[in-house]
mmCIF file of the N, C-alpha and C atoms, coordinates in Angstrom:
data_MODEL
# 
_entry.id   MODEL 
# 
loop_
_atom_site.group_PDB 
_atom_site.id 
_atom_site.type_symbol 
_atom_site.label_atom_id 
_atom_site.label_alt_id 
_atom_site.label_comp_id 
_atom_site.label_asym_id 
_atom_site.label_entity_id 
_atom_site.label_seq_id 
_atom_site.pdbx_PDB_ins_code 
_atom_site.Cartn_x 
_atom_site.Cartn_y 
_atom_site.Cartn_z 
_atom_site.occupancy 
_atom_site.B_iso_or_equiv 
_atom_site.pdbx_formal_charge 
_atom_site.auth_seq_id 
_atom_site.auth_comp_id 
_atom_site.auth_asym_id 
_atom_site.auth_atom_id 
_atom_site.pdbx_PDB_model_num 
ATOM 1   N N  . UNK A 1 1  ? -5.783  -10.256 1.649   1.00 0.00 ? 1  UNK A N  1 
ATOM 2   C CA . UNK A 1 1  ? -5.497  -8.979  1.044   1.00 0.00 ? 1  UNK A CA 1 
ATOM 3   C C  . UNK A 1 1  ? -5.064  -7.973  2.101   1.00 0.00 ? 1  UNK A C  1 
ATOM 4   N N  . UNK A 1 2  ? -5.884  -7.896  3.102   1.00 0.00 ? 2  UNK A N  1 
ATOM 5   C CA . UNK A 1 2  ? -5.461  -7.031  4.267   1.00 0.00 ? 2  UNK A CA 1 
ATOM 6   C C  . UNK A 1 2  ? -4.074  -7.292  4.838   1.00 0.00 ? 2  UNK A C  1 
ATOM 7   N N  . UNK A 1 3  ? -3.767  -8.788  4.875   1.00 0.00 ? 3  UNK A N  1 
ATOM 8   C CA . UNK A 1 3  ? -2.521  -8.650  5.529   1.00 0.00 ? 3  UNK A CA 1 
ATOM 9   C C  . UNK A 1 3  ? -1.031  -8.230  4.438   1.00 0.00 ? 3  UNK A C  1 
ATOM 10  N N  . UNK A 1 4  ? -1.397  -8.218  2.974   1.00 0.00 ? 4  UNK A N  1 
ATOM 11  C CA . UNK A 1 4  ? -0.295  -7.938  2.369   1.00 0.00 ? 4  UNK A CA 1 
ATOM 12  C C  . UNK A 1 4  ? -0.463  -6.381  2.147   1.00 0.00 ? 4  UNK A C  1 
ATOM 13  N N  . UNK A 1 5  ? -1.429  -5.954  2.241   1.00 0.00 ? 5  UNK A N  1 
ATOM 14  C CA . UNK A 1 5  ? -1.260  -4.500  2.296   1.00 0.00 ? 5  UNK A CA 1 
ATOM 15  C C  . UNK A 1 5  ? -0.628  -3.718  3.057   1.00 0.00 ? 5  UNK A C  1 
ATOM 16  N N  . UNK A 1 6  ? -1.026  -4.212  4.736   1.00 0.00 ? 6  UNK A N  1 
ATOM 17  C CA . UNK A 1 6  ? -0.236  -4.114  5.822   1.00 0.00 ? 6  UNK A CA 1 
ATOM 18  C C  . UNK A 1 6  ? 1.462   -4.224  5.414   1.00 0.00 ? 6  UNK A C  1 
ATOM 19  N N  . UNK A 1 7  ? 1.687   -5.512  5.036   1.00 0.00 ? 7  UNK A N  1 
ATOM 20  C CA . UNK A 1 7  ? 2.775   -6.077  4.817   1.00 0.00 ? 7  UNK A CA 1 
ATOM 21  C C  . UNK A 1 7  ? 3.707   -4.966  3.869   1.00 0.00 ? 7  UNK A C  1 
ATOM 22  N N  . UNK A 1 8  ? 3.212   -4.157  2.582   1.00 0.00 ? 8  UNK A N  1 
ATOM 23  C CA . UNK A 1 8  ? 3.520   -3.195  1.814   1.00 0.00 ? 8  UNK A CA 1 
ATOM 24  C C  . UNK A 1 8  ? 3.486   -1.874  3.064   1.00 0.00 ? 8  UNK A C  1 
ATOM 25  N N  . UNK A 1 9  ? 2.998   -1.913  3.705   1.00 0.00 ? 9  UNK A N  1 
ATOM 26  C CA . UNK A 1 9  ? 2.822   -0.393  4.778   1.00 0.00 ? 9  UNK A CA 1 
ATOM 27  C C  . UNK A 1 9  ? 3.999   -0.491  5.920   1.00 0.00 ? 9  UNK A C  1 
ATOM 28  N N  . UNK A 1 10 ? 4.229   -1.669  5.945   1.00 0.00 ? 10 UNK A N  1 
ATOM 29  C CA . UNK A 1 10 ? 5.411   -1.684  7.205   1.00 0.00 ? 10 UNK A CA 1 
ATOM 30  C C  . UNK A 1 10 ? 6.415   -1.607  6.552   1.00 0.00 ? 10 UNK A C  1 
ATOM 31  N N  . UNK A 1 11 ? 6.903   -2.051  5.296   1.00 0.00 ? 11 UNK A N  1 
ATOM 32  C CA . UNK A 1 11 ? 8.020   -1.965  4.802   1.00 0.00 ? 11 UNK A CA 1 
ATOM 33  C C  . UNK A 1 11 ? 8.034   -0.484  3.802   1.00 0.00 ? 11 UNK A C  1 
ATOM 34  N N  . UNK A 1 12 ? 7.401   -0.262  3.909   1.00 0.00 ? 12 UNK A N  1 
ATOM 35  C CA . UNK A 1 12 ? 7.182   1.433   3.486   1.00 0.00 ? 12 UNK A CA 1 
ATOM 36  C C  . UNK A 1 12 ? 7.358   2.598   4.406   1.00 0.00 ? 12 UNK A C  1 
ATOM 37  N N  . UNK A 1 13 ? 6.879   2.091   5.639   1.00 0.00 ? 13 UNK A N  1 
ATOM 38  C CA . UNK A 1 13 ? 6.603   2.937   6.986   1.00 0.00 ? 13 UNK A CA 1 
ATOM 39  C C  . UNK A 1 13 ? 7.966   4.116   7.445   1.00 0.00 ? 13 UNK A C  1 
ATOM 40  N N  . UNK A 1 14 ? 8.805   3.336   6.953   1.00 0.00 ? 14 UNK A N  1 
ATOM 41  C CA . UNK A 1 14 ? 10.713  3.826   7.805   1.00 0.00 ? 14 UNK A CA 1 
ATOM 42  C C  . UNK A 1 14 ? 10.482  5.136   6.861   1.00 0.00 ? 14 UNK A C  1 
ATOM 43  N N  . UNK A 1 15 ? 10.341  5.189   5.264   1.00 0.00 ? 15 UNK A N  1 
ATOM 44  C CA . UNK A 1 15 ? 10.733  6.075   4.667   1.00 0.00 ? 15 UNK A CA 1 
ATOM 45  C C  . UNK A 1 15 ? 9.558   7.126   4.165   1.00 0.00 ? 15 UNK A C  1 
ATOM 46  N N  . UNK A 1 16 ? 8.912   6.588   4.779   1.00 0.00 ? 16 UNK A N  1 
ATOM 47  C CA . UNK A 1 16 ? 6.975   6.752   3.721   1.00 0.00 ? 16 UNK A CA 1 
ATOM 48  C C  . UNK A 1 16 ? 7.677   6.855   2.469   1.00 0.00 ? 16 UNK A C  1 
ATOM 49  N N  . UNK A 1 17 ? 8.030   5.692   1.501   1.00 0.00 ? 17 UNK A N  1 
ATOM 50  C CA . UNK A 1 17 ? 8.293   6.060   0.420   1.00 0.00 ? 17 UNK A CA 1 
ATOM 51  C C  . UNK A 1 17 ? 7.340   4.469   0.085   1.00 0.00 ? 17 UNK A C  1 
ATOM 52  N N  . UNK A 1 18 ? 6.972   3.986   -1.487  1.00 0.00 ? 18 UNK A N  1 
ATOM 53  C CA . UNK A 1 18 ? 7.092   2.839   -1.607  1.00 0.00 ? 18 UNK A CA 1 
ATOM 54  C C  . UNK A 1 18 ? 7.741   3.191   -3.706  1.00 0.00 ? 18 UNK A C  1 
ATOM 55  N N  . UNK A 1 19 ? 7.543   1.700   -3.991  1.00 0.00 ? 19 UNK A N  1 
ATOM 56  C CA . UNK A 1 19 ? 8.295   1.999   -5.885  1.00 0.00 ? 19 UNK A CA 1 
ATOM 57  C C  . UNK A 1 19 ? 6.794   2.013   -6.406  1.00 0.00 ? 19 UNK A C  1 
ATOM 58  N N  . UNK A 1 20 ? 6.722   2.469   -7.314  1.00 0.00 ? 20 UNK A N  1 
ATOM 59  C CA . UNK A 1 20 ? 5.915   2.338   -8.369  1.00 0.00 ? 20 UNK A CA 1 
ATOM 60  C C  . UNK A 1 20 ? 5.024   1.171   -8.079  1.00 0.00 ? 20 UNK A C  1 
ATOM 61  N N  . UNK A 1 21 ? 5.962   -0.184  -8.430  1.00 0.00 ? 21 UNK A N  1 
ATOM 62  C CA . UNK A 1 21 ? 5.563   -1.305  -8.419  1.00 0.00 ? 21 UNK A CA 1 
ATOM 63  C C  . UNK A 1 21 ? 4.426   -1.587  -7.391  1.00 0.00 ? 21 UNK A C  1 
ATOM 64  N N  . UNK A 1 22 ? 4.842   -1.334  -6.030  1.00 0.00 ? 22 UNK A N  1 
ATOM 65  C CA . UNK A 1 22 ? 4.592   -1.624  -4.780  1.00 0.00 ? 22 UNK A CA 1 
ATOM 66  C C  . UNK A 1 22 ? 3.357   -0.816  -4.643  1.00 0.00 ? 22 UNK A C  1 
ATOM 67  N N  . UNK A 1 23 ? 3.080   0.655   -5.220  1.00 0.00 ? 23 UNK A N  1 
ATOM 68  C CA . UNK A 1 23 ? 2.099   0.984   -5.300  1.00 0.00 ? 23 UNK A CA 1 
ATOM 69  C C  . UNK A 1 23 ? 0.821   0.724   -5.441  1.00 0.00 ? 23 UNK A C  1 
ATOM 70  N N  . UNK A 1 24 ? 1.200   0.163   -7.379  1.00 0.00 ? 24 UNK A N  1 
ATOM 71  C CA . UNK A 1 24 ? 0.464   -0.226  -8.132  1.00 0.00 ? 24 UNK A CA 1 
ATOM 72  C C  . UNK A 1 24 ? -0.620  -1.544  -7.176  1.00 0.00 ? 24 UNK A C  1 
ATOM 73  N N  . UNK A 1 25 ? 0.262   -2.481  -6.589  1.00 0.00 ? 25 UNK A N  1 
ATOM 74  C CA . UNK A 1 25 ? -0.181  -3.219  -5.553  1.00 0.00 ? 25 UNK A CA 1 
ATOM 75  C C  . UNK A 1 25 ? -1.104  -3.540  -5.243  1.00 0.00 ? 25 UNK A C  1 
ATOM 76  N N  . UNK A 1 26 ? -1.047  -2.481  -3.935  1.00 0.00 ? 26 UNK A N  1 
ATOM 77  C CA . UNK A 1 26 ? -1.551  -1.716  -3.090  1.00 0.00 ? 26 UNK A CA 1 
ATOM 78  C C  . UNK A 1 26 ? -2.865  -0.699  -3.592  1.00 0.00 ? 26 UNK A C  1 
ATOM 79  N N  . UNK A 1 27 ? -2.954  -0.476  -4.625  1.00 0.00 ? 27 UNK A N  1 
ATOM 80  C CA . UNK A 1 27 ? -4.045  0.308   -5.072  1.00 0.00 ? 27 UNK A CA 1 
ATOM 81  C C  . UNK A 1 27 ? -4.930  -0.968  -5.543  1.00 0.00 ? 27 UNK A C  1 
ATOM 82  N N  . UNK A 1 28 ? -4.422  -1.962  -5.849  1.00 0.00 ? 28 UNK A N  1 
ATOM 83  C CA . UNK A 1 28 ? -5.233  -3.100  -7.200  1.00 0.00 ? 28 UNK A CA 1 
ATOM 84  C C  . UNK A 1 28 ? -5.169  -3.821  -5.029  1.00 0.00 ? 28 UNK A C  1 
ATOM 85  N N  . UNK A 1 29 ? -4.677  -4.540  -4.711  1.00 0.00 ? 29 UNK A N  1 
ATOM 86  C CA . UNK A 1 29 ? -5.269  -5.079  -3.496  1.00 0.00 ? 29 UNK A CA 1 
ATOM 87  C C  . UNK A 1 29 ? -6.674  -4.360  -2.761  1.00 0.00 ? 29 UNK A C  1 
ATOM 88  N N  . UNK A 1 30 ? -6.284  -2.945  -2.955  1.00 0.00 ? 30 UNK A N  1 
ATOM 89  C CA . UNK A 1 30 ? -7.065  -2.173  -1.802  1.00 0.00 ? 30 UNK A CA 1 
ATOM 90  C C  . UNK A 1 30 ? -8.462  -2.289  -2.678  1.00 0.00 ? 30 UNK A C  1 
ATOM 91  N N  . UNK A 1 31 ? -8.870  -1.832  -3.910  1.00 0.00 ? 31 UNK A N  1 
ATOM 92  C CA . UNK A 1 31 ? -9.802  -1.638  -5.305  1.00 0.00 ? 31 UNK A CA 1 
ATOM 93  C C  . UNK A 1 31 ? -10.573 -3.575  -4.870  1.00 0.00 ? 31 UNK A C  1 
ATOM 94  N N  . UNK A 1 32 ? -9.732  -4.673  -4.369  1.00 0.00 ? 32 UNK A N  1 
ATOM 95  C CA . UNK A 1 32 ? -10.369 -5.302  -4.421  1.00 0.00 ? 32 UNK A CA 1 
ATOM 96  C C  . UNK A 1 32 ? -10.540 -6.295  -2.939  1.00 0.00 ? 32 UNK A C  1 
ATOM 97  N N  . UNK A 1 33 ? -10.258 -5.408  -1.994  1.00 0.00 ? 33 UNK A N  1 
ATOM 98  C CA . UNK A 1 33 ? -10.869 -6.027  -0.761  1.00 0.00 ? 33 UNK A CA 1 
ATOM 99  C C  . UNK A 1 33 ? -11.859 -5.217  -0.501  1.00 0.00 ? 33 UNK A C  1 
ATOM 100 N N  . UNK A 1 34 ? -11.954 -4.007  -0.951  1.00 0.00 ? 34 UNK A N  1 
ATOM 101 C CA . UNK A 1 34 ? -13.573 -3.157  -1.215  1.00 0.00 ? 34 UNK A CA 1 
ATOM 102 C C  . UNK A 1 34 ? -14.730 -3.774  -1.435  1.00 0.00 ? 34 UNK A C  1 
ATOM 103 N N  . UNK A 1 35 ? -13.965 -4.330  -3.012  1.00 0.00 ? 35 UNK A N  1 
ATOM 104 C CA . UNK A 1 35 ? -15.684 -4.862  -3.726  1.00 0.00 ? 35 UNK A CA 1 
ATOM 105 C C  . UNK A 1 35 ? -15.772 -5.945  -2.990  1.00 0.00 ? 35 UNK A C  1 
ATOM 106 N N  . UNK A 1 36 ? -14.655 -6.719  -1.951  1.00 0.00 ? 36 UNK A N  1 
ATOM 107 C CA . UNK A 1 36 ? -15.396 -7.769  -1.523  1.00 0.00 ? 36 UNK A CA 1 
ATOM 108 C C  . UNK A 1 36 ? -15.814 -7.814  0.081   1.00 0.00 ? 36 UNK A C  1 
ATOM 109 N N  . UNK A 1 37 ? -16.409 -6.414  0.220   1.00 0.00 ? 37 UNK A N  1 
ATOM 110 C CA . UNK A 1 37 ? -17.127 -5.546  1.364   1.00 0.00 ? 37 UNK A CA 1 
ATOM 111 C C  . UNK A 1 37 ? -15.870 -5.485  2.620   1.00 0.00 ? 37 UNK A C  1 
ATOM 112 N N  . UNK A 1 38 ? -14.292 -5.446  2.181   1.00 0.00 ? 38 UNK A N  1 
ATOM 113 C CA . UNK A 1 38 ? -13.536 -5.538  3.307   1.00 0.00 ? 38 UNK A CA 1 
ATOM 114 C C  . UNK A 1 38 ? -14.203 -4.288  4.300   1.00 0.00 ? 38 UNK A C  1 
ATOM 115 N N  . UNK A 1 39 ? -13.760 -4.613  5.425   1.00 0.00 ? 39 UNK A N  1 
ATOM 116 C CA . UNK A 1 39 ? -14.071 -3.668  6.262   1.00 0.00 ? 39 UNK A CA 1 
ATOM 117 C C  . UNK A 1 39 ? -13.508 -2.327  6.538   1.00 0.00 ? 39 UNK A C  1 
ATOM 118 N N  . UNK A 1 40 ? -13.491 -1.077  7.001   1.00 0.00 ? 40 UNK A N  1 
ATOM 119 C CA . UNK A 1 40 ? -12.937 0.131   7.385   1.00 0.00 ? 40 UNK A CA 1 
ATOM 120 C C  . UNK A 1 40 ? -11.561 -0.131  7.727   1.00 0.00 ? 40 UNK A C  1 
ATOM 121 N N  . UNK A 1 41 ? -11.412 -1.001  8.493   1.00 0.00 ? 41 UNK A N  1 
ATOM 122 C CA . UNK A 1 41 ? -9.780  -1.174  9.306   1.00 0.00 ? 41 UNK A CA 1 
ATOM 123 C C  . UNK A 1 41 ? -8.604  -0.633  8.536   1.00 0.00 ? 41 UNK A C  1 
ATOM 124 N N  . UNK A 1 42 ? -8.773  -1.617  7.100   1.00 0.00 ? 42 UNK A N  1 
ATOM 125 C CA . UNK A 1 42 ? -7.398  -0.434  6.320   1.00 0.00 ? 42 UNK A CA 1 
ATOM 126 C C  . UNK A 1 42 ? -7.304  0.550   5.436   1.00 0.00 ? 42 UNK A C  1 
ATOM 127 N N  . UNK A 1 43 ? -8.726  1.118   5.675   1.00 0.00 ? 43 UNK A N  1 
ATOM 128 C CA . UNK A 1 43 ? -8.332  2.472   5.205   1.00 0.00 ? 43 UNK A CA 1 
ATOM 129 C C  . UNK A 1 43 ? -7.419  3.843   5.893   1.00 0.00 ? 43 UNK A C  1 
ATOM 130 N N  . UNK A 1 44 ? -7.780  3.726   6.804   1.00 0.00 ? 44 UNK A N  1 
ATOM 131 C CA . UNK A 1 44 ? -6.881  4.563   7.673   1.00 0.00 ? 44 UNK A CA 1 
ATOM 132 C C  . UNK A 1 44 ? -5.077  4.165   6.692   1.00 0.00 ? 44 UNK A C  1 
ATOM 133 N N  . UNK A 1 45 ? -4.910  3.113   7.161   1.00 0.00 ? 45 UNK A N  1 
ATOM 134 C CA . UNK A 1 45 ? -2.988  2.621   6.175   1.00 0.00 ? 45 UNK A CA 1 
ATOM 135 C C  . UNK A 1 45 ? -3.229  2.787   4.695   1.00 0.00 ? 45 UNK A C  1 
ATOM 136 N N  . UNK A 1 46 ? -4.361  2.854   4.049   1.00 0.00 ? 46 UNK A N  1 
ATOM 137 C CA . UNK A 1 46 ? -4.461  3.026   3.143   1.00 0.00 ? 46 UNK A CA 1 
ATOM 138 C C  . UNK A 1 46 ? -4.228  4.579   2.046   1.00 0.00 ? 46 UNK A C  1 
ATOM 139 N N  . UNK A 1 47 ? -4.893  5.605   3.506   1.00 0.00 ? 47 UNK A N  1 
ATOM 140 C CA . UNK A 1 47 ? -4.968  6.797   3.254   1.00 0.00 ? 47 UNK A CA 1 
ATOM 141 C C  . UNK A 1 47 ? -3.117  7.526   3.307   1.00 0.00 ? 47 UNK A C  1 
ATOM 142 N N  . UNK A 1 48 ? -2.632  6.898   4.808   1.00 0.00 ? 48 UNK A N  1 
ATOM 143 C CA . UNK A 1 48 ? -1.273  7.163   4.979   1.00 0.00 ? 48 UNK A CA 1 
ATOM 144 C C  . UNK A 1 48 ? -0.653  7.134   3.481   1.00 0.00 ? 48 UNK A C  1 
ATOM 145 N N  . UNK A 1 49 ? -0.542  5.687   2.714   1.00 0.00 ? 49 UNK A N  1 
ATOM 146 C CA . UNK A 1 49 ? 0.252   5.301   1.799   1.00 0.00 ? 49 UNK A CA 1 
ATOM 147 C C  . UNK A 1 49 ? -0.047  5.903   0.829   1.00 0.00 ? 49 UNK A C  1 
ATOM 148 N N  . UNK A 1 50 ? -1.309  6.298   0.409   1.00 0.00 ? 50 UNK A N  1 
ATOM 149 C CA . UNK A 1 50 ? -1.644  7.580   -0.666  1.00 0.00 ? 50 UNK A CA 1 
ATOM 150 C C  . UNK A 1 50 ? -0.661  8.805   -0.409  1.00 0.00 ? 50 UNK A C  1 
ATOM 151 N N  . UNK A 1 51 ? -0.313  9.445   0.907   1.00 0.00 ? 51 UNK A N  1 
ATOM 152 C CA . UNK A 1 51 ? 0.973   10.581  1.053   1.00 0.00 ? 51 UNK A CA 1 
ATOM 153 C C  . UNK A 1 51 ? 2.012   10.368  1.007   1.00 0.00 ? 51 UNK A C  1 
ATOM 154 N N  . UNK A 1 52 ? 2.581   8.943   0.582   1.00 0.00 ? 52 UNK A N  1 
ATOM 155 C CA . UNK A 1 52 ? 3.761   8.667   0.714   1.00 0.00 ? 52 UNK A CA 1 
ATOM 156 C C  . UNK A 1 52 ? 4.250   9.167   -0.612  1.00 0.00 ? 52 UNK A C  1 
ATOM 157 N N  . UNK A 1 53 ? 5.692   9.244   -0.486  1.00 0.00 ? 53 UNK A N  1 
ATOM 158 C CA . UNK A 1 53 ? 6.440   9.528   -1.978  1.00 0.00 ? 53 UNK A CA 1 
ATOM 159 C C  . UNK A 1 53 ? 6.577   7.832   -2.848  1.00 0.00 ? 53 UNK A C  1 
ATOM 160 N N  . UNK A 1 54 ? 6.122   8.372   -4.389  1.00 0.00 ? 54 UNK A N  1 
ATOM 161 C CA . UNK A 1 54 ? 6.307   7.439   -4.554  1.00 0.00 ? 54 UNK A CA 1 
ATOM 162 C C  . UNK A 1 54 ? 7.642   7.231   -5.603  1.00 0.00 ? 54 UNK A C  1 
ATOM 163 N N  . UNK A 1 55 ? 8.712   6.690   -5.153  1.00 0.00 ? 55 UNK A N  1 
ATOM 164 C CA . UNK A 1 55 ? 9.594   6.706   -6.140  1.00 0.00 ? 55 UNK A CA 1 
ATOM 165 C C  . UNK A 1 55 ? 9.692   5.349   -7.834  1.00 0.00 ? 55 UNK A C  1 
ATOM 166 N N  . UNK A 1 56 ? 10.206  6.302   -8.565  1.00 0.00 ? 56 UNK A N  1 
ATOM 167 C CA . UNK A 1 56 ? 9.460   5.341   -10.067 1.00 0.00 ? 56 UNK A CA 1 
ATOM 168 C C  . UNK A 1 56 ? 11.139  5.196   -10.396 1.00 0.00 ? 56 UNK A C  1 
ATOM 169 N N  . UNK A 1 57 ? 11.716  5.123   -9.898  1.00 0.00 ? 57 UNK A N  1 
ATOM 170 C CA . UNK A 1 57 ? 13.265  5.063   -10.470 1.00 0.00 ? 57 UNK A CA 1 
ATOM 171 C C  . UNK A 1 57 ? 13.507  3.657   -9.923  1.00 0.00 ? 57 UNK A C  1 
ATOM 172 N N  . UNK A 1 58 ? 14.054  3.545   -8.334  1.00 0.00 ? 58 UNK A N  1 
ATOM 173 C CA . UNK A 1 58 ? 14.536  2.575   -7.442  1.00 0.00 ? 58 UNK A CA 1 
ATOM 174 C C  . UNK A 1 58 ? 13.565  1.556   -7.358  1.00 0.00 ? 58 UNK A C  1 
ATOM 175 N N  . UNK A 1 59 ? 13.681  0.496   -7.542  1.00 0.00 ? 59 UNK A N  1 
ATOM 176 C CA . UNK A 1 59 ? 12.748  -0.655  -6.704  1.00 0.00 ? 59 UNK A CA 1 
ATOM 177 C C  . UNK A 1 59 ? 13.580  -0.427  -5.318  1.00 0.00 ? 59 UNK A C  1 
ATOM 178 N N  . UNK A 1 60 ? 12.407  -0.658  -4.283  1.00 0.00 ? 60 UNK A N  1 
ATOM 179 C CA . UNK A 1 60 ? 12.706  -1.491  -2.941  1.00 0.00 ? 60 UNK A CA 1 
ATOM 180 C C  . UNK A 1 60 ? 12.344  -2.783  -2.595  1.00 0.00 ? 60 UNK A C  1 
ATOM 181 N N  . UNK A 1 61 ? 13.048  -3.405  -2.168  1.00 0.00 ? 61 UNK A N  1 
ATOM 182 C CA . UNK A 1 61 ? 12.774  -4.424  -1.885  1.00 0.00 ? 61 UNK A CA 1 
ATOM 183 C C  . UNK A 1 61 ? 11.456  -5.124  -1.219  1.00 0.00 ? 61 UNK A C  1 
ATOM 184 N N  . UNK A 1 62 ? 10.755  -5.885  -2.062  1.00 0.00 ? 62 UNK A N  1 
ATOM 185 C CA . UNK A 1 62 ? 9.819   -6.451  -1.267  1.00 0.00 ? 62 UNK A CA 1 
ATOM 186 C C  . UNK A 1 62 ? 9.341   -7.753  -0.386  1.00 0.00 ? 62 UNK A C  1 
# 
């Protein structure tokens, strides 16, 4: 889980933007490396990607 979140944060990183889709993700990955006691490490990328814009029009590529 950690590494595809990452994986959604680097390809997000250039624009801080991510789609909808990519969001959605990223919130349902993050919601469940929690309950399964993940550690602190990606919250910090986690918090970033919460300020990003999120656009609901364009997909980007994932």
């Amino acid at each position: 889980m950690r590494q595809r979140i990452m994986s959604y944060y680097y390809k997000g990183k250039p624009n801080h933007e991510l789609t909808i889709y990519q969001k959605e993700a990223v919130d349902e990955l993050y919601r469940d490396y929690k309950k399964l006691k993940g550690n602190s490490y990606i919250d910090k990328y986690y918090e970033r990607m919460n300020n990003w814009k999120v656009n609901y029009e364009d997909e980007l590529e994932d």
